[in-house]
KEKE-3310 file (N, C-alpha, C; in steps of 0.2 Angstrom, whole numbers, plus 5000, padded with zeros to 4 digits):
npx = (5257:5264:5272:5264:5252:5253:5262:5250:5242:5249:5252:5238:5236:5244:5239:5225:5230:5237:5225:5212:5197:5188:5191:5203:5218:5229:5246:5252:5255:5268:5265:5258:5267:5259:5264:5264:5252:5244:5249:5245:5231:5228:5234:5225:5214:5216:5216:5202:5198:5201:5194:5182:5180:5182:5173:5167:5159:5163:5169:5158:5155:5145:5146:5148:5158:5166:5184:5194:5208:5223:5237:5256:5263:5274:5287:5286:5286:5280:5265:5263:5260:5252:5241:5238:5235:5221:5214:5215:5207:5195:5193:5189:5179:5176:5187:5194:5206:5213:5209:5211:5225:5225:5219:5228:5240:5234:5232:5244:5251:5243:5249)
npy = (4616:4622:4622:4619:4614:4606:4596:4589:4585:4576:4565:4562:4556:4548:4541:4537:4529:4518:4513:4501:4497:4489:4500:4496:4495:4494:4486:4493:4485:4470:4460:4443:4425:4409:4401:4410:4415:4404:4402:4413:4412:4400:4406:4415:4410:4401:4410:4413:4401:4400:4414:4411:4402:4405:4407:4397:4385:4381:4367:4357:4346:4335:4329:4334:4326:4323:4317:4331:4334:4327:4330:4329:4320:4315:4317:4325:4321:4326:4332:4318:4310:4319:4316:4304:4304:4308:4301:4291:4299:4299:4284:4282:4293:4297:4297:4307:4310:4310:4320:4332:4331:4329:4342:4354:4349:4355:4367:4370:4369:4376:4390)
npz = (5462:5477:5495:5509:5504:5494:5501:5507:5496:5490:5498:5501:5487:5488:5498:5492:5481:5489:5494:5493:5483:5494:5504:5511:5517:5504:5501:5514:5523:5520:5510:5516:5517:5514:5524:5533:5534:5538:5550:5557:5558:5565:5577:5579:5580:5593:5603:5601:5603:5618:5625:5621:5629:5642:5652:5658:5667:5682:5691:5702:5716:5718:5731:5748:5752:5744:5740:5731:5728:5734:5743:5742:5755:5758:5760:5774:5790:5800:5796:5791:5804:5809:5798:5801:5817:5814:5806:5817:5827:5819:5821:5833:5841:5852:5861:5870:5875:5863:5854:5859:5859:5844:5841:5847:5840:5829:5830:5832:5819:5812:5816)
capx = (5256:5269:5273:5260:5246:5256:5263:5245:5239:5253:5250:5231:5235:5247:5235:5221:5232:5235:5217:5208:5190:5184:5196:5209:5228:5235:5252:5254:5260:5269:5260:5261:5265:5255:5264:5264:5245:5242:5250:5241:5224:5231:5233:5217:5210:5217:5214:5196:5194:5202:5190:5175:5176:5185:5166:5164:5158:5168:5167:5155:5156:5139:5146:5152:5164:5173:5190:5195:5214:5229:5241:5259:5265:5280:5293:5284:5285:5274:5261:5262:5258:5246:5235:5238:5228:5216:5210:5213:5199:5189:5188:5187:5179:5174:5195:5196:5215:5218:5205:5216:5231:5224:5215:5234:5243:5232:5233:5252:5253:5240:5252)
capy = (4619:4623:4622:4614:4610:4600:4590:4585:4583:4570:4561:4561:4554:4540:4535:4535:4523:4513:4513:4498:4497:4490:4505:4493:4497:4490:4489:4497:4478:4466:4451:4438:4421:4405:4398:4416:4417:4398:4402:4420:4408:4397:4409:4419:4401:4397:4415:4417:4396:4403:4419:4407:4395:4411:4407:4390:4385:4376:4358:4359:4341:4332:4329:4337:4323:4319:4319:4333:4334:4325:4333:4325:4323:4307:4319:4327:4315:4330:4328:4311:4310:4322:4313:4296:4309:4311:4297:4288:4302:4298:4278:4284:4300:4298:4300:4315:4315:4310:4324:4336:4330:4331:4351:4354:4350:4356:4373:4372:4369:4384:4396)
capz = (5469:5482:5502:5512:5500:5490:5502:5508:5490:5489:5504:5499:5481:5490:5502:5486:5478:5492:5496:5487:5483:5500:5511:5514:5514:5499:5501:5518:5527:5518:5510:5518:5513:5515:5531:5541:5536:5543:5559:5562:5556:5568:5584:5578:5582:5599:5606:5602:5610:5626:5624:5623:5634:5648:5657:5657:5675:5687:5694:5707:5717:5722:5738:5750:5757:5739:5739:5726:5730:5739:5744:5745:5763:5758:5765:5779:5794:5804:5793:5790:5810:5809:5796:5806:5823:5811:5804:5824:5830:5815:5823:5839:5842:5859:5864:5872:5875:5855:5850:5863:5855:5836:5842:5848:5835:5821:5832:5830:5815:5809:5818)
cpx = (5263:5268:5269:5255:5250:5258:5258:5243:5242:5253:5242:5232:5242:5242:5230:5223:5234:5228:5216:5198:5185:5187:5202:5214:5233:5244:5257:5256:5263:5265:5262:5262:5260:5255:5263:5256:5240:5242:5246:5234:5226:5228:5228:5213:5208:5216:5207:5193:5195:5196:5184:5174:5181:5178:5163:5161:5164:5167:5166:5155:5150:5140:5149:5159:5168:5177:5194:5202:5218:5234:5247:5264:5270:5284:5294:5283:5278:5267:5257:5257:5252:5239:5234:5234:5224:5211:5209:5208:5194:5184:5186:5185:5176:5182:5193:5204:5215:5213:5209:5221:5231:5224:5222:5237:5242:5230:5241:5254:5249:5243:5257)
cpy = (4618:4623:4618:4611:4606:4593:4586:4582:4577:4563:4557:4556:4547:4535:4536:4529:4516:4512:4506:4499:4496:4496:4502:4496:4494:4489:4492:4492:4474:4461:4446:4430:4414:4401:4405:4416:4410:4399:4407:4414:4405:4399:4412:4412:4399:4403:4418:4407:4397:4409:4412:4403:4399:4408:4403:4389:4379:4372:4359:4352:4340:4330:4331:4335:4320:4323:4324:4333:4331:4328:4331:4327:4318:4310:4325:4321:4318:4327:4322:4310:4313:4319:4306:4298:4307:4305:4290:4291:4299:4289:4280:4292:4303:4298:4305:4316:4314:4315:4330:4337:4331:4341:4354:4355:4353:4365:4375:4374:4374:4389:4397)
cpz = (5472:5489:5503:5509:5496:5494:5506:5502:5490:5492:5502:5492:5482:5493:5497:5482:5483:5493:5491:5488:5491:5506:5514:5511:5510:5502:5508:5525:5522:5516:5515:5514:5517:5522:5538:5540:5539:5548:5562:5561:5563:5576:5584:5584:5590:5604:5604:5605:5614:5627:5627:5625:5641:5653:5656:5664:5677:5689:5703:5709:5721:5727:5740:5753:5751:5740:5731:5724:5735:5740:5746:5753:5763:5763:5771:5786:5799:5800:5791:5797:5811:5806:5800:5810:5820:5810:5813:5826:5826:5820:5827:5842:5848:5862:5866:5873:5868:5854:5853:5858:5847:5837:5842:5842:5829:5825:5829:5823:5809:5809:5815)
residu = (UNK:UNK:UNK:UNK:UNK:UNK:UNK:UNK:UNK:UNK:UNK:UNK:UNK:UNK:UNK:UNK:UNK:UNK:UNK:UNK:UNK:UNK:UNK:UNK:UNK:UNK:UNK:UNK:UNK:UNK:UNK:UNK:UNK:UNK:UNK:UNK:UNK:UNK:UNK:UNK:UNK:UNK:UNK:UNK:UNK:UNK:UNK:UNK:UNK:UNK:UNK:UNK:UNK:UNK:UNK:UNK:UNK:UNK:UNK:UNK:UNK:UNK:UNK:UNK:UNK:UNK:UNK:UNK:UNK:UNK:UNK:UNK:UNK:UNK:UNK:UNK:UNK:UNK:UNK:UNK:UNK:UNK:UNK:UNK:UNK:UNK:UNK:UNK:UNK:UNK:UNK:UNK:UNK:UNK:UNK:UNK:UNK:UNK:UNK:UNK:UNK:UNK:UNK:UNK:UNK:UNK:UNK:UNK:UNK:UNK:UNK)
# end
């Protein structure tokens, strides 16, 4: 044969030879050797345990008043004073100037 049919028939009768019994492509990657097919096993690995644990549930806390995070305020003096308000309204929460002066502050410092 000549022109186009041939150069499909040749195509066909390479990709037949690469073909093996189950449809796979002989030949048409590199082997691999034992540490590169460790490492893809490996990644296979850790990219289907993030997949499956993608829809874990979240830590939901049986109360409402646990502390879940602190947040450092060492080289904040504002803050610092702030939290100091805070916890003096909590003794006293009949103050009305310290709960002014807490409502104030924590106005200012929203804005």
């Amino acid at each position: 044969m000549s022109g186009p049919e041939s150069s499909t028939v040749e195509s066909l009768d390479e990709a037949r030879r690469r073909t093996g019994a189950c449809g796979t492509l002989r030949g048409f990657l590199p082997p691999l050797t034992a540490r590169q097919a460790l490492v893809a096993a490996v990644a296979a690995a850790v990219i289907l345990a993030g997949v499956f644990s993608a829809d874990a549930a979240p830590y939901v806390p049986a109360d409402d008043a646990q502390v879940l995070e602190r947040l450092p305020t060492a080289g904040n003096q504002n803050l610092r004073e702030l939290r100091r308000l805070h916890a003096d309204l909590a003794r006293k929460p009949g103050d009305l100037a310290l709960a002014i002066r807490v409502a104030t502050q924590d106005m200012s410092r929203a804005r």
